[in-house]
Each structure stands twice: as structure tokens, then as C-alpha cells.
TORKOL-4160 file (C-alpha; in steps of 0.2 Angstrom, whole numbers, padded with zeros to 4 digits, m for minus):
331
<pt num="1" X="0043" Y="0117" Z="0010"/>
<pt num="2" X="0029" Y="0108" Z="0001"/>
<pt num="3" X="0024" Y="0094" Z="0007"/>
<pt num="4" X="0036" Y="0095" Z="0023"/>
<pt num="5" X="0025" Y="0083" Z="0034"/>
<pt num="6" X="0022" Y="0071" Z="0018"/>
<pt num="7" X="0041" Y="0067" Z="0018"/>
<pt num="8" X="0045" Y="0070" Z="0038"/>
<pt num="9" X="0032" Y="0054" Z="0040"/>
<pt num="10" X="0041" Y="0046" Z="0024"/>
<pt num="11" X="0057" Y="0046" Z="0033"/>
<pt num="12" X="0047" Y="0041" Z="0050"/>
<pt num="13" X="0041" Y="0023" Z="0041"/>
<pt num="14" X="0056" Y="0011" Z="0048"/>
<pt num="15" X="0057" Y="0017" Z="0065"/>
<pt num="16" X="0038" Y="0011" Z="0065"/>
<pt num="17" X="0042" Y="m0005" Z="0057"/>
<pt num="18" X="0056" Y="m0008" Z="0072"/>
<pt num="19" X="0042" Y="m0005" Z="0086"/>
<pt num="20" X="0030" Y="m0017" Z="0078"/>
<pt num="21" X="0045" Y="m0029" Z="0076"/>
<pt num="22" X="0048" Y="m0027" Z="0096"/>
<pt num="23" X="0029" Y="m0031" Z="0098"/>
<pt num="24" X="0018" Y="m0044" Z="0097"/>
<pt num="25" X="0004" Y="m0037" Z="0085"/>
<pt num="26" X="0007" Y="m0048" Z="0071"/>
<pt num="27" X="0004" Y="m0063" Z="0084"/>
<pt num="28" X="m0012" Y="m0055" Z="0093"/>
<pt num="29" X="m0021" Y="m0053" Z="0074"/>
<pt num="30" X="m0016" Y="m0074" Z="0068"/>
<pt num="31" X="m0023" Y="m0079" Z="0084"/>
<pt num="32" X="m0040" Y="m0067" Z="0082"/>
<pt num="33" X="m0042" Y="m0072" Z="0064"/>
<pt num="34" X="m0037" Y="m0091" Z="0063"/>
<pt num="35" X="m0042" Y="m0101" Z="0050"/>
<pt num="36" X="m0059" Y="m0093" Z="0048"/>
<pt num="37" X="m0068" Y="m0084" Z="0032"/>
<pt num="38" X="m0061" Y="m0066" Z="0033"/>
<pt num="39" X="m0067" Y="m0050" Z="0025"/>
<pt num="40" X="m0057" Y="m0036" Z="0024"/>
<pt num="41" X="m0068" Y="m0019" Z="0025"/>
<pt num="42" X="m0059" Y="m0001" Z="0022"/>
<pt num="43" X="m0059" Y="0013" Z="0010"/>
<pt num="44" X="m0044" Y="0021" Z="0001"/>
<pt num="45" X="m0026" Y="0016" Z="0004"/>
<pt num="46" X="m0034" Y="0005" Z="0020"/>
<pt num="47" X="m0042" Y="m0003" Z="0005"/>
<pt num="48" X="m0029" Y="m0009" Z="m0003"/>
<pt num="49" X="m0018" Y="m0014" Z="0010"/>
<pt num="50" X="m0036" Y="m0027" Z="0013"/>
<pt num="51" X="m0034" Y="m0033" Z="m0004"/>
<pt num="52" X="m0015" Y="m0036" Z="m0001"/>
<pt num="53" X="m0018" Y="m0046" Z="0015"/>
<pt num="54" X="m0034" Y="m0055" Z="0009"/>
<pt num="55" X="m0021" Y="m0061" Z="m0005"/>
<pt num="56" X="m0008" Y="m0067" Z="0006"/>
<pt num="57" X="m0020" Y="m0078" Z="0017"/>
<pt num="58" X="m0030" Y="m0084" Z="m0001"/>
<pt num="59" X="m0010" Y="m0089" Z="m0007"/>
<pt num="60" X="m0009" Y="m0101" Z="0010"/>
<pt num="61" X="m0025" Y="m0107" Z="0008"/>
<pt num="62" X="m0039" Y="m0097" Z="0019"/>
<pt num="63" X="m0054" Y="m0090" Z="0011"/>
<pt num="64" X="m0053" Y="m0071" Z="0011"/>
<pt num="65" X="m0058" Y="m0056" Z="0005"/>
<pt num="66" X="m0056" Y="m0036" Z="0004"/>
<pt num="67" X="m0075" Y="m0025" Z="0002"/>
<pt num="68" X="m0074" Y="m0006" Z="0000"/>
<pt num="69" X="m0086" Y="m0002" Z="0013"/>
<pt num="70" X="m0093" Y="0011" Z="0003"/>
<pt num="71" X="m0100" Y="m0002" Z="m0008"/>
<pt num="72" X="m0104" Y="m0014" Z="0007"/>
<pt num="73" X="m0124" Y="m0012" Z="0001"/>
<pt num="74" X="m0123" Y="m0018" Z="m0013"/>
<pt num="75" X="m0110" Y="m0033" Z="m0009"/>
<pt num="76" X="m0113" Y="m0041" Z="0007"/>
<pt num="77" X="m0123" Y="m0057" Z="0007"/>
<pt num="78" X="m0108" Y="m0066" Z="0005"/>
<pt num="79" X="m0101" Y="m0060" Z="0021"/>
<pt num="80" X="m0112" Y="m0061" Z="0036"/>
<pt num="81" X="m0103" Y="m0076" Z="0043"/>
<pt num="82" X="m0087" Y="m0066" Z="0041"/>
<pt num="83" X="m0076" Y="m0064" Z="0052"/>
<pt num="84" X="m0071" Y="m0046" Z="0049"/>
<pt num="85" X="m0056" Y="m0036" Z="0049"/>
<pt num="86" X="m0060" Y="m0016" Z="0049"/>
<pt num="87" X="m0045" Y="m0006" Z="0043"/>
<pt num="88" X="m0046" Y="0011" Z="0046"/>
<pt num="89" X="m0030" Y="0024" Z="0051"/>
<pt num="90" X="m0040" Y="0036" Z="0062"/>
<pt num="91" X="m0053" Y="0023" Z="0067"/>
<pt num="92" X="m0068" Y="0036" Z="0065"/>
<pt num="93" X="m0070" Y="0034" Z="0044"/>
<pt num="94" X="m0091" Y="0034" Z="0043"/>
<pt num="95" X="m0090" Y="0021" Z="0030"/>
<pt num="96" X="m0081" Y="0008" Z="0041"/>
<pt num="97" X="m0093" Y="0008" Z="0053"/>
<pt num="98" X="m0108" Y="0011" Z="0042"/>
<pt num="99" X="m0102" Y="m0006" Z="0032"/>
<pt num="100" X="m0100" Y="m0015" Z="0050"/>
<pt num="101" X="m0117" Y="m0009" Z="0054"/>
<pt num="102" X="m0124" Y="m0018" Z="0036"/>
<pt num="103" X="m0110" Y="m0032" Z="0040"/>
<pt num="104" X="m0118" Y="m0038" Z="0058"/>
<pt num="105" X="m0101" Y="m0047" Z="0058"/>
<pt num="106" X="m0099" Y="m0063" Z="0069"/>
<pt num="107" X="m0081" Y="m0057" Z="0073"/>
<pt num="108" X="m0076" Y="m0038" Z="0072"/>
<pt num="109" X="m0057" Y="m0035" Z="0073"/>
<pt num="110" X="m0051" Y="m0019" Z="0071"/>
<pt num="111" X="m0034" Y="m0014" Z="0065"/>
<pt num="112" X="m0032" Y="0007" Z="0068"/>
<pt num="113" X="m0020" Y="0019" Z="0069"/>
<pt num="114" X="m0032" Y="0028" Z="0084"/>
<pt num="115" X="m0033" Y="0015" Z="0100"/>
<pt num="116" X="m0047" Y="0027" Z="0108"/>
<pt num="117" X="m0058" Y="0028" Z="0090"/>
<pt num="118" X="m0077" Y="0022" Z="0089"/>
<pt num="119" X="m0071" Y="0007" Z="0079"/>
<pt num="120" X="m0058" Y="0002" Z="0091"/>
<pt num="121" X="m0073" Y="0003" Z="0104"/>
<pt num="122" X="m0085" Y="m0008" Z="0095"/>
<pt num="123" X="m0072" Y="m0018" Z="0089"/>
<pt num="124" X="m0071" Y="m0039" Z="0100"/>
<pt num="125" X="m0052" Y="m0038" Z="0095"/>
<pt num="126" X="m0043" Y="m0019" Z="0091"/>
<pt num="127" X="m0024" Y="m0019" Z="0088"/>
<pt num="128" X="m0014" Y="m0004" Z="0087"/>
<pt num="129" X="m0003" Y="0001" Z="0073"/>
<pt num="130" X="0007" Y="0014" Z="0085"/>
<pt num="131" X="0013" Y="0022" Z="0071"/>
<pt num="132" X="0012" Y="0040" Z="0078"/>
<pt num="133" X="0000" Y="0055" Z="0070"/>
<pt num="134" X="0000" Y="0056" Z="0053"/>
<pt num="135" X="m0005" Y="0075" Z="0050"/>
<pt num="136" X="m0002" Y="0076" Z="0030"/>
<pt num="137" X="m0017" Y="0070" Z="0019"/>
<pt num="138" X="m0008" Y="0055" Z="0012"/>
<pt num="139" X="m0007" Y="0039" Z="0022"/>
<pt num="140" X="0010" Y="0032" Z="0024"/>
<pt num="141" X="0014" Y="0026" Z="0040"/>
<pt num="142" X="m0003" Y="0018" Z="0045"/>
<pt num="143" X="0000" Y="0009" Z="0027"/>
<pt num="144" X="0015" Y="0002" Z="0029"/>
<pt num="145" X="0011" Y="m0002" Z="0047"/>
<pt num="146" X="m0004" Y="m0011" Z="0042"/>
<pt num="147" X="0005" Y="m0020" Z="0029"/>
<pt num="148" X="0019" Y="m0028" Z="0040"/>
<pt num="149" X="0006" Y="m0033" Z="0050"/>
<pt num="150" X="m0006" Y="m0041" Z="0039"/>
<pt num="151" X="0008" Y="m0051" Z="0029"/>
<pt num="152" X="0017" Y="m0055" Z="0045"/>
<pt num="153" X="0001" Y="m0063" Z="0053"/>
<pt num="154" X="m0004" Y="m0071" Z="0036"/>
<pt num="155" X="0016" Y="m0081" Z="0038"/>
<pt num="156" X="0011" Y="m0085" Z="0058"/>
<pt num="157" X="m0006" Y="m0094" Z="0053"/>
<pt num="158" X="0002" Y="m0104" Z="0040"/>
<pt num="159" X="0017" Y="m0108" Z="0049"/>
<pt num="160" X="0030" Y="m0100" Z="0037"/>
<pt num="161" X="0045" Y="m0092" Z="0044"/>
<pt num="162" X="0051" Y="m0082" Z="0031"/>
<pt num="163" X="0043" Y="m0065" Z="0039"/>
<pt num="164" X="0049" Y="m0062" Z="0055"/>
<pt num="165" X="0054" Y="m0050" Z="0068"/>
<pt num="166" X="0072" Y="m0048" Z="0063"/>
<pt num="167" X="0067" Y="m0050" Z="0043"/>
<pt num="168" X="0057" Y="m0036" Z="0047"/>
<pt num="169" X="0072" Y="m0025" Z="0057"/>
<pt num="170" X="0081" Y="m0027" Z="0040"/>
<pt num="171" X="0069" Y="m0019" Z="0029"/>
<pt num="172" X="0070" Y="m0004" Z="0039"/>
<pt num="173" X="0088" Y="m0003" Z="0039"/>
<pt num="174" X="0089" Y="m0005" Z="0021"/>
<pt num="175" X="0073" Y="0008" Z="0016"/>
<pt num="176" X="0083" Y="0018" Z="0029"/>
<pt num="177" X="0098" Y="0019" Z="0022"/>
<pt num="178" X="0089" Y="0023" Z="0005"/>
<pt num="179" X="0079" Y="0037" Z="0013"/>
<pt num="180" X="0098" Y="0042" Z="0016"/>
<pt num="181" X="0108" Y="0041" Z="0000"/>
<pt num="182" X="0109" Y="0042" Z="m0018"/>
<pt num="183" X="0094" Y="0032" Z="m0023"/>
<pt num="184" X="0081" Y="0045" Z="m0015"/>
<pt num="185" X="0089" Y="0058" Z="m0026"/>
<pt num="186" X="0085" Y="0048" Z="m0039"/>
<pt num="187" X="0068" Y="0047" Z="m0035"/>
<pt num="188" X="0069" Y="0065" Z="m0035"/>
<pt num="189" X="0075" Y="0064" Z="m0052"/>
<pt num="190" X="0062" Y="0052" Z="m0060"/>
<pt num="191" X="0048" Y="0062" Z="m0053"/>
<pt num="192" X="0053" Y="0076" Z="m0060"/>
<pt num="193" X="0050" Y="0069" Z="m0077"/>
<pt num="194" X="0035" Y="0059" Z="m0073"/>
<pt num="195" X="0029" Y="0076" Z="m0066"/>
<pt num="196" X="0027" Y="0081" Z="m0085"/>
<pt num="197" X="0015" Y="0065" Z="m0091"/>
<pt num="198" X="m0001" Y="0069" Z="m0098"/>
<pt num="199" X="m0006" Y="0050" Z="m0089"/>
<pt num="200" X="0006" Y="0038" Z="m0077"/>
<pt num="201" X="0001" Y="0018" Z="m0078"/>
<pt num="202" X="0009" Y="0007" Z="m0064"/>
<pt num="203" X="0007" Y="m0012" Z="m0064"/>
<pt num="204" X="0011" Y="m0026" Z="m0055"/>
<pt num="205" X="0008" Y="m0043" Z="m0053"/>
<pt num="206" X="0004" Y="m0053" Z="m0035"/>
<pt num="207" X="0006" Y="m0042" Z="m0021"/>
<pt num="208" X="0012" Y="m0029" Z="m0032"/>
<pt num="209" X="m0006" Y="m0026" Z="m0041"/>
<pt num="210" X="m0014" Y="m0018" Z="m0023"/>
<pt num="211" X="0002" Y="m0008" Z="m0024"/>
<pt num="212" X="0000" Y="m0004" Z="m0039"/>
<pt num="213" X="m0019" Y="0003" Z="m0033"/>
<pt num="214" X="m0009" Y="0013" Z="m0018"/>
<pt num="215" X="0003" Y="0021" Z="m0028"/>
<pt num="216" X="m0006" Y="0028" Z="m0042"/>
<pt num="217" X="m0019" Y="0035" Z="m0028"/>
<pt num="218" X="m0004" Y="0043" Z="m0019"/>
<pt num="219" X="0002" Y="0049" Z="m0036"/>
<pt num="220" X="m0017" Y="0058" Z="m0039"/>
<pt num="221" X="m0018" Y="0065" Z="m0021"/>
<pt num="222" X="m0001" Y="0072" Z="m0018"/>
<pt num="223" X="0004" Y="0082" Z="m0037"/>
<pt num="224" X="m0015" Y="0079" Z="m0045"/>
<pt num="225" X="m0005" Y="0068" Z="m0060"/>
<pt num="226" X="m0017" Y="0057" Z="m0068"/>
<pt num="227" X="m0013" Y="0039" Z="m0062"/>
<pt num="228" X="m0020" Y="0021" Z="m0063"/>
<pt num="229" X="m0015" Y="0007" Z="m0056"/>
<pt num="230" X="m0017" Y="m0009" Z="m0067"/>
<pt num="231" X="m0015" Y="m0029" Z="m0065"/>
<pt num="232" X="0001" Y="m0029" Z="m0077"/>
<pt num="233" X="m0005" Y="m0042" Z="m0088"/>
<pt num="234" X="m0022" Y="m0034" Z="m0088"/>
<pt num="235" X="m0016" Y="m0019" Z="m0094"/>
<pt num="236" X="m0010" Y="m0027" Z="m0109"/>
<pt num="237" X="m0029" Y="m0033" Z="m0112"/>
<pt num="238" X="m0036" Y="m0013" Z="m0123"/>
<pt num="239" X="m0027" Y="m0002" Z="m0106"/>
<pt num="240" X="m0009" Y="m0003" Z="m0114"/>
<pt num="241" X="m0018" Y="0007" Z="m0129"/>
<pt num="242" X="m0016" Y="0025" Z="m0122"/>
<pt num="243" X="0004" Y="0022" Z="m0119"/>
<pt num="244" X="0011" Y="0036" Z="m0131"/>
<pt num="245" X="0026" Y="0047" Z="m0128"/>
<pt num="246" X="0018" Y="0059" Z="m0116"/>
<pt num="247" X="0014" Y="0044" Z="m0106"/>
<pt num="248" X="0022" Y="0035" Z="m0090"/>
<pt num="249" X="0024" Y="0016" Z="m0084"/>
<pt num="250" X="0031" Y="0010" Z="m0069"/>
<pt num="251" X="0032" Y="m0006" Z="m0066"/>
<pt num="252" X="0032" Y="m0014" Z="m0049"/>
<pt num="253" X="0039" Y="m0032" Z="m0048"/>
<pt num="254" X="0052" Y="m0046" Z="m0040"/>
<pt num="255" X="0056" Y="m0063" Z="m0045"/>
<pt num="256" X="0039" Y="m0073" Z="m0044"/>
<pt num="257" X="0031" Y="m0059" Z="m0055"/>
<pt num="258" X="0044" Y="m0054" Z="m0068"/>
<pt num="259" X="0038" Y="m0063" Z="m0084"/>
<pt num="260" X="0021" Y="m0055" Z="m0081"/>
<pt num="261" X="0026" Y="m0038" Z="m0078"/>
<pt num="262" X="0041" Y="m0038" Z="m0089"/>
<pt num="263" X="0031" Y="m0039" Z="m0103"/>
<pt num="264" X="0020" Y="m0022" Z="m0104"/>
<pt num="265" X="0036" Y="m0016" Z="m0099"/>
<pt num="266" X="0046" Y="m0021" Z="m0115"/>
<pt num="267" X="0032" Y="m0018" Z="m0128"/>
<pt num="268" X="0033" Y="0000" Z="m0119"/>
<pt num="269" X="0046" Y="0004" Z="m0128"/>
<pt num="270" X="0040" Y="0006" Z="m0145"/>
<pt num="271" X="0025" Y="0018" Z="m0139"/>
<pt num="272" X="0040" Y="0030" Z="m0132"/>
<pt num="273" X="0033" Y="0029" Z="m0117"/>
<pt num="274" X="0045" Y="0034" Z="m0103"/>
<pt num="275" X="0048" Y="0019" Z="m0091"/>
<pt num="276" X="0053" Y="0015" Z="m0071"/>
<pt num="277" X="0054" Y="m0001" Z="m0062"/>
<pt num="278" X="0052" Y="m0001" Z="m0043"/>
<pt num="279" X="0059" Y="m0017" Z="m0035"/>
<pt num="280" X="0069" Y="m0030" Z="m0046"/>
<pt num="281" X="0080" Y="m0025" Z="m0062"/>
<pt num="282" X="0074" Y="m0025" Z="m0076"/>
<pt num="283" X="0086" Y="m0025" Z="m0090"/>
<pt num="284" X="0091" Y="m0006" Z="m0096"/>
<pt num="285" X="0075" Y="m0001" Z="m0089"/>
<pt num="286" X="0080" Y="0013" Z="m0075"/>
<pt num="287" X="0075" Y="0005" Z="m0058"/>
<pt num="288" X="0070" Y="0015" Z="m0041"/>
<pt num="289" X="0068" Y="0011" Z="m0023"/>
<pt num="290" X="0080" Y="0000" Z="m0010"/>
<pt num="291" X="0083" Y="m0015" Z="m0014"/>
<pt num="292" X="0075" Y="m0027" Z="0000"/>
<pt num="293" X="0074" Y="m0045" Z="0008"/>
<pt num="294" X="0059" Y="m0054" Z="0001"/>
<pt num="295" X="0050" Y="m0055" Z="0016"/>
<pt num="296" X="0043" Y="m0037" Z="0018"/>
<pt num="297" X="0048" Y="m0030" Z="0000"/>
<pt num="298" X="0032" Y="m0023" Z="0000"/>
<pt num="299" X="0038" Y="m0010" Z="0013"/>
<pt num="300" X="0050" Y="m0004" Z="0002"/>
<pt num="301" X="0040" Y="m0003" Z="m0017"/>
<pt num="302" X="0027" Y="0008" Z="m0005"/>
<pt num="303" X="0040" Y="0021" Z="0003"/>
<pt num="304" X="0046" Y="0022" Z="m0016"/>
<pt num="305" X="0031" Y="0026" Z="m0023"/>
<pt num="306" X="0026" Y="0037" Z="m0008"/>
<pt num="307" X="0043" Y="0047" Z="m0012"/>
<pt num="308" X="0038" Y="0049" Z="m0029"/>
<pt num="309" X="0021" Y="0056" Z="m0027"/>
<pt num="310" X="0029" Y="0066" Z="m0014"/>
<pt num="311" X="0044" Y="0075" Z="m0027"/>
<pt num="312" X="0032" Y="0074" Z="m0042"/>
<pt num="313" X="0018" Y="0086" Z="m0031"/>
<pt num="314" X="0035" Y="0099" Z="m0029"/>
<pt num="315" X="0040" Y="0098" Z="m0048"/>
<pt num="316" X="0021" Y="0104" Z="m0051"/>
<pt num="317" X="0021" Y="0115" Z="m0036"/>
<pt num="318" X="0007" Y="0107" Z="m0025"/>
<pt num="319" X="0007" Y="0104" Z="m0008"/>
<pt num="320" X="0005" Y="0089" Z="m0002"/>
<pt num="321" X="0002" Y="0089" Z="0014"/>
<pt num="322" X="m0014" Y="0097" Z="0010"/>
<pt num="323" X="m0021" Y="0092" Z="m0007"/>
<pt num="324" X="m0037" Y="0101" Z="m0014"/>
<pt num="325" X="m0053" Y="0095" Z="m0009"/>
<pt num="326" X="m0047" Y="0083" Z="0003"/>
<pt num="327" X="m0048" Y="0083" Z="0023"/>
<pt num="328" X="m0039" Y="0072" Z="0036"/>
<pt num="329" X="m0045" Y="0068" Z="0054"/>
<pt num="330" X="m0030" Y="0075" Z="0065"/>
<pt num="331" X="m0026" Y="0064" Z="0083"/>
């Protein structure tokens, strides 16, 4: 079947989220980051899961950042005295470590998928996502893993206690049971019309703009649909101009972002455009994907859009555990 690994490591995703709740990871990287400057450095979906935890520790009031280390040359005065959080699934991508090399961090802490890796080794703190090989192209466990982790560390340094270890337990029951029932043929469903759109837009507002990002690249990588993701109230700003009825939007969204997002979502509906939400409802606008605690909803917007970018490769017959023009280290 296409795409067989893609969804096998979909449906992997809680029982990794249940190990780092038995573990004290989250604890290891608040400790090694503290209160100090931190960048982020990573490429890809490592990047945007940076720019998701450089927004949780900027909303509780640290300074932080997230750098694409393929553009580390050009942006990097601003970061020497860093500390820096490398982000890299198999631990050997040569813009990581070519960005650390520019960096000459103070502090280097690395967060991999690959314990044994050359940026595990250079690393003064590395902390293991565990999450088990990921042998199709698209990153889905490592990303989750590494988002539980950041956003879990970013509630310990500022003393919150609303993500925790049986918080986190929860989440993966509930994407669990999804994976399981009604609302993952659903998804199968959806896909199978956004499959069909000349273009797909997904926005968001908060944590769900570097998801946005994530999605729309899962979406490109795993059925070759042209995808972008947008800050929602952005998009609104010229981007909402290519919204016709050969178009897509998916809107990603909970309470603290609903007025924001709502609104390219409701003007949406005079372009034709066909239109999804992923997290909260949205009046009569179809929604997808569990329905989650607060804490780590995050987890469940990400296995959604993985999901779709998984069904929406089949409905165009692509494989997406191997998508053109793409490689994957294999551990």
C-alpha cells in the first residue's frame, strides 16, 4: 500500500508520547536551557517545531528564537552568546552542524532522534527523543516527540502545571482512539477532495502558525499538492486573493485563536473555497482531528494534518514513503 510506513509511524505517535511521559526529558532540557537567551537552529519540520518552542518560552517571558541553519550566514551576530538548541531527527543533517560551526555557541544542546549521531557528540547536553526509526521520508514521530518536549519544558521553566505527565498520557489516548474510529475515515474522506485543489492554504494563529508551516510541508512532500502555510490574519493581508473554488483552506485553531482564524475562514465562503478546520469547531464549517486537552493539543492538530497528507498522496497516487527528489538518512 502507498505510503504503508507514512501511516504505520502515524499510528506509532502516542505510544511515543506515553514513553516520554514515563521519562524525565522534559525536566533534563528546562534545567539545560534555564532562563538564558535561546536560539533554536534546524531545517524543515525540526524548524518549525523551533519556532513552536521559541514561542512558547517568548509567551512566559524568556528571550528566544528559531534560525533555519541553512540561513545561519547570513543571520547570526545576534546569536553568539546563545545558548543553542540544535534540532535534528537523525542527528547528522550537514546544515545543523555547519550552522553550529558559524554559531560558536556558548551552550549547545542537542535534541535528536539518533543518540550516537555527530551532533549528539558535540552536543554539552543531548537528549533523546526515543521515538523509534522513522524509515518514511516525512517526519512524524521525531516531530511530535520534539514538540511534547519543548512545550513541556517551556511549562517546567516557568512553573506552570497545566502540561504534565498525565496531561500528556491523555493526549495519546485520545489521538489513539481517533487513529482508531470514525474521525480517521473522515480524514480519509477530506483528503480525498483536497487531493483535487489546484492550491491548499492552512493558517493559524499562535502555536498553530508553525503548524500551519509543518502541515503545508507534509502536504507538498507526501502527495506533491501545492501547499502554504500562513499566519491566519496575514493571509488576509493580499494571500487570501488566490482563494477561488479550485482552492483549499484549513484552518487550525482553539479558543485563544478563534476570532483570528475565524475570520479568513468565514470570508472563505464567498470565493467557494472548499473549507476544514482542525481543532476547535467552527460553525458549519466541517472539523477534522481528535478532540484534545489544551495542554498538548498541538499533538493532535500535527497527527491530523500528517493523516491528511498521508490519504491525499493515495487519492493522487503517490507514495509517500518515498516522495521524488527526496532522501532520508535510515538508523
Amino acid at each position: 500500500m502507498l505510503g504503508a510506513r507514512f501511516e504505520a509511524e502515524i499510528r506509532e505517535q502516542p505510544e511515543v508520547w506515553r514513553r516520554l511521559a514515563a521519562s524525565a526529558k522534559a525536566d533534563e532540557l528546562a534545567r539545560a536551557i534555564g532562563t538564558r537567551q535561546v536560539c533554536f537552529v534546524g531545517s524543515g519540520s525540526s524548524l518549525f517545531a523551533g519556532q513552536l518552542g521559541a514561542l512558547a518560552l517568548r509567551r512566559r517571558g524568556i528571550w528566544a528564537s528559531a534560525l533555519a541553519a541553512t540561513e545561519t550566514r547570513f543571520d547570526r551576530e545576534a546569536y553568539r552568546e546563545a545558548c543553542v538548541v540544535a534540532l535534528s531527527q537523525s542527528g547528522r543533517s550537514g546544515d545543523v552542524l555547519a550552522a553550529l560551526d558559524l554559531l560558536a555557541p556558548r551552550k549547545t544542546i542537542a535534541i535528536t532522534n539518533a543518540p550516537d549521531s555527530p551532533l549528539a557528540a558535540r552536543a554539552d547536553r543531548s537528549i533523546a527523543l526515543d521515538a523509534g526509526p522513522e524509515r518514511a521520508v516525512p517526519a512524524t514521530k521525531s516531530v511530535t516527540a520534539t514538540v511534547a518536549i519543548l512545550l513541556w519544558a517551556a511549562a517546567l521553566i516557568a512553573g506552570h502545571r497545566n502540561r504534565t505527565a498525565a496531561t500528556l498520557r491523555e493526549t495519546a489516548d485520545d489521538v489513539e482512539r481517533w487513529l482508531g474510529g470514525e474521525g480517521w475515515q473522515e480524514a480519509s474522506a477530506a483528503a480525498l477532495r483536497i487531493a483535487y485543489r489546484r492550491a491548499v492554504a492552512i493558517v493559524g494563529a499562535g502555536y498553530s502558525v508553525p503548524i500551519a508551516f509543518e502541515l503545508a510541508l507534509k502536504m507538498k512532500e507526501a502527495s506533491y499538492v501545492h501547499a502554504e502555510g500562513f499566519a491566519a490574519g496575514e493571509f488576509r493581508h493580499g494571500s487570501s486573493a488566490m482563494l477561488d473554488s479550485s482552492c483549499a483552506l484549513i484552518g487550525i485553531l482553539d479558543e485563544s485563536s478563534r476570532e483570528i482564524v475565524a475570520r479568513p475562514m468565514l470570508e472563505a465562503e464567498r470565493a467557494g473555497a472548499l473549507r476544514y478546520v482542525v481543532g476547535a469547531p467552527l460553525g458549519e464549517i466541517p472539523r477534522l482531528g481528535p478532540s484534545t486537552g489544551e495542554a498538548f493539543n498541538t499533538l493532535g492538530w500535527l497527527v491530523t494534518g500528517q493523516s491528511l497528507a498521508l490519504f491525499a498522496g493515495r487519492a493522487a497516487h503517490v507514495d509517500g514513503d518515498a516522495p521524488r527528489g527526496l532522501s532520508k538518512f535510515l538508523a
